[in-house]
Backbone as CSV, one residue per row, in Angstrom:
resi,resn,N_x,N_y,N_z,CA_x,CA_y,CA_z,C_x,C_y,C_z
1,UNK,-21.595,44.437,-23.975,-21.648,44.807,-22.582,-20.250,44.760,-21.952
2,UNK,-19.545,43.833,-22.106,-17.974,43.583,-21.574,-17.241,44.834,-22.075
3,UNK,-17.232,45.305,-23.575,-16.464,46.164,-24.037,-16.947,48.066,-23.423
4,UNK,-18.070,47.958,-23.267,-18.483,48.864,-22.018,-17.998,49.082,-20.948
5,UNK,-18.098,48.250,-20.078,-16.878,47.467,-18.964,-15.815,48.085,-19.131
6,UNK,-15.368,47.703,-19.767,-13.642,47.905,-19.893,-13.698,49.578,-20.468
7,UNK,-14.440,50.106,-20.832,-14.340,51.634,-21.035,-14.543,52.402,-20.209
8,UNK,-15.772,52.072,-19.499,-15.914,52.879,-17.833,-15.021,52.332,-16.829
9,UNK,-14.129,51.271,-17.004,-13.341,51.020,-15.791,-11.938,51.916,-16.263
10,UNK,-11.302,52.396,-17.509,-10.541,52.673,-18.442,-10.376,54.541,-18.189
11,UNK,-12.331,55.281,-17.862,-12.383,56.371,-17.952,-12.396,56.571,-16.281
12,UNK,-12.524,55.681,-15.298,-12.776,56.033,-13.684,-11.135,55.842,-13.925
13,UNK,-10.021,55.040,-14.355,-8.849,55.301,-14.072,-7.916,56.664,-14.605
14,UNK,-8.550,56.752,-15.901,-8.171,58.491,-16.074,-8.382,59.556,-15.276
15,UNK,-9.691,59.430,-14.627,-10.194,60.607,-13.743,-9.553,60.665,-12.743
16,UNK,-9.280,59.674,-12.622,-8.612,59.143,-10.735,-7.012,59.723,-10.980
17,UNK,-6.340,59.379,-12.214,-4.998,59.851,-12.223,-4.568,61.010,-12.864
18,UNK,-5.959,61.644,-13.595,-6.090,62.960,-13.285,-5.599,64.116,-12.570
19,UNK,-6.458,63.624,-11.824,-7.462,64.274,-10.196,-6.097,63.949,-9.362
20,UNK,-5.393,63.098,-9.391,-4.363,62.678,-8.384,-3.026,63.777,-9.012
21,UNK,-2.976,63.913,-10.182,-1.404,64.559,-10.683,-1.782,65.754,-10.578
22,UNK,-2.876,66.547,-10.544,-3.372,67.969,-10.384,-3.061,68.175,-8.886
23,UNK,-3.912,67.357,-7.867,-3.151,67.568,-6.449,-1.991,67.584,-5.858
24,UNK,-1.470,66.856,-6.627,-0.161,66.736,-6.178,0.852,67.493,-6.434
25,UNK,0.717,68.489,-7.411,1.611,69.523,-7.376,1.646,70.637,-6.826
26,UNK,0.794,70.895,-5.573,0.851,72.048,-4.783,2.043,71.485,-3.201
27,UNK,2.693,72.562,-3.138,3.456,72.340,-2.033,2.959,73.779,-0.913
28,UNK,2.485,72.952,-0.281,1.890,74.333,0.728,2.719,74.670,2.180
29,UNK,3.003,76.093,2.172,3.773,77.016,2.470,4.523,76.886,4.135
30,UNK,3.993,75.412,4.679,4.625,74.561,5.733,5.174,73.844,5.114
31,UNK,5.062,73.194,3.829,6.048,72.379,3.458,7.606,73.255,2.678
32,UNK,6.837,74.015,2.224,8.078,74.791,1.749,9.061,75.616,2.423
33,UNK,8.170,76.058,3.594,9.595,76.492,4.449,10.373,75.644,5.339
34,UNK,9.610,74.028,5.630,10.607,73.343,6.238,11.773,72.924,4.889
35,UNK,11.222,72.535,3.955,12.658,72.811,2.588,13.237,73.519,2.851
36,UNK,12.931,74.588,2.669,14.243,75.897,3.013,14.567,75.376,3.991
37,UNK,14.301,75.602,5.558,14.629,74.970,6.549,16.021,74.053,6.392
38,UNK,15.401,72.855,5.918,16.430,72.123,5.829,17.860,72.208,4.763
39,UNK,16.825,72.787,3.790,18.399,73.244,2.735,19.174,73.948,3.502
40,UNK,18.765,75.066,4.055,19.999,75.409,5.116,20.747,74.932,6.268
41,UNK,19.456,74.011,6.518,20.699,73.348,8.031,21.784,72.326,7.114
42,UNK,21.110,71.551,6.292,22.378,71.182,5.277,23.805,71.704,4.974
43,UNK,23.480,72.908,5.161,24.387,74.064,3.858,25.348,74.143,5.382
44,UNK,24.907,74.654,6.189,25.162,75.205,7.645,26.413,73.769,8.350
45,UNK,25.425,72.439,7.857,26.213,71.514,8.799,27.585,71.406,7.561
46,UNK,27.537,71.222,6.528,28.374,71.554,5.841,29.685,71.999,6.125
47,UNK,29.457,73.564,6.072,30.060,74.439,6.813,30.593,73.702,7.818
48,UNK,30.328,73.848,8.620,30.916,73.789,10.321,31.691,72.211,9.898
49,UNK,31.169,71.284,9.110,32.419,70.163,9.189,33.860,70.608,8.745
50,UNK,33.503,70.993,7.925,34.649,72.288,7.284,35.795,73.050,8.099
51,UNK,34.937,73.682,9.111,35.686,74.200,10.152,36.258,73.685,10.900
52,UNK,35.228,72.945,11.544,36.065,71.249,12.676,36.982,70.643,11.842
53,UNK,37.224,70.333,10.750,37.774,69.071,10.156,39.320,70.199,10.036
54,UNK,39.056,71.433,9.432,40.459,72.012,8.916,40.558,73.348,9.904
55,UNK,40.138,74.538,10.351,40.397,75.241,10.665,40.419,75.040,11.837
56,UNK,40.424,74.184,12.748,40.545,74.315,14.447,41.844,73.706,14.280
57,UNK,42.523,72.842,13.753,43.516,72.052,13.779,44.432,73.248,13.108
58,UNK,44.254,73.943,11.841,45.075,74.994,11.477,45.430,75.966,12.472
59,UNK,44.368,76.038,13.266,44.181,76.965,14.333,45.616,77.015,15.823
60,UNK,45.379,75.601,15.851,45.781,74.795,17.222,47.476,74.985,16.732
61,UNK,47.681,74.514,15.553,48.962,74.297,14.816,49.388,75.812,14.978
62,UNK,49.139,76.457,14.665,49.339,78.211,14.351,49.985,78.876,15.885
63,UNK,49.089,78.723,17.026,48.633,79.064,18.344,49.930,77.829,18.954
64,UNK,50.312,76.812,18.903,51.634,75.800,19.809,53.200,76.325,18.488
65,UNK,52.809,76.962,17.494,53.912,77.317,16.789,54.677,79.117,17.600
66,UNK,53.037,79.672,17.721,53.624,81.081,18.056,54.241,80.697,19.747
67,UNK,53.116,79.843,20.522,53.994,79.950,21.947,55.521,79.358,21.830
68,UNK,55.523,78.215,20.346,57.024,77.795,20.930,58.036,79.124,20.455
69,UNK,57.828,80.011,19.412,58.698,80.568,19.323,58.415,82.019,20.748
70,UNK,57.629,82.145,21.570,57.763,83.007,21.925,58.345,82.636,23.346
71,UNK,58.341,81.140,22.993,59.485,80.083,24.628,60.731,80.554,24.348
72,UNK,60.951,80.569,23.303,62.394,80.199,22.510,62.674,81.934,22.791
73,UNK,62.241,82.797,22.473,62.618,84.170,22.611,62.862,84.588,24.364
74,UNK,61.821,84.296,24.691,61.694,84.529,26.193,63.467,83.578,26.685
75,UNK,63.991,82.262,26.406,64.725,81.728,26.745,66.219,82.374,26.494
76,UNK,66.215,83.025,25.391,66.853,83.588,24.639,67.683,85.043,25.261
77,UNK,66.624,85.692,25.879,66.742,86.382,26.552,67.589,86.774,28.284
């Protein structure tokens, strides 16, 4: 009787983890577009640190280089 036991408690845990790994591999089509979703705001914030961190400062540098030489010309004059 015990070794019974332990076979139906043995076959309700197969069914159960079964039944659980079959469900669990559907990703339904609200979950998958907030993924996308977020893979892109990722990708996006990325980006833009990128820009803030190097190209506004390249920017700024570029833009106080041309006015000084166009002080210096204007003075020149």
């Amino acid at each position: 009787m015990r070794e019974l036991n332990r076979w139906r408690r043995f076959g309700a845990v197969l069914v159960l983890v079964a039944t659980a790994l079959a469900t669990s591999g559907y990703i339904g089509p609200g979950a998958g577009a907030g993924a996308i979703a977020v893979l892109i705001a990722v990708v996006l914030a990325v980006l833009l640190l990128f820009v803030g961190v190097f190209w506004y400062p390249i920017k700024r540098m570029a833009r106080s280089r041309r006015s000084k030489a166009s002080a210096e010309e204007d003075a020149g004059r």
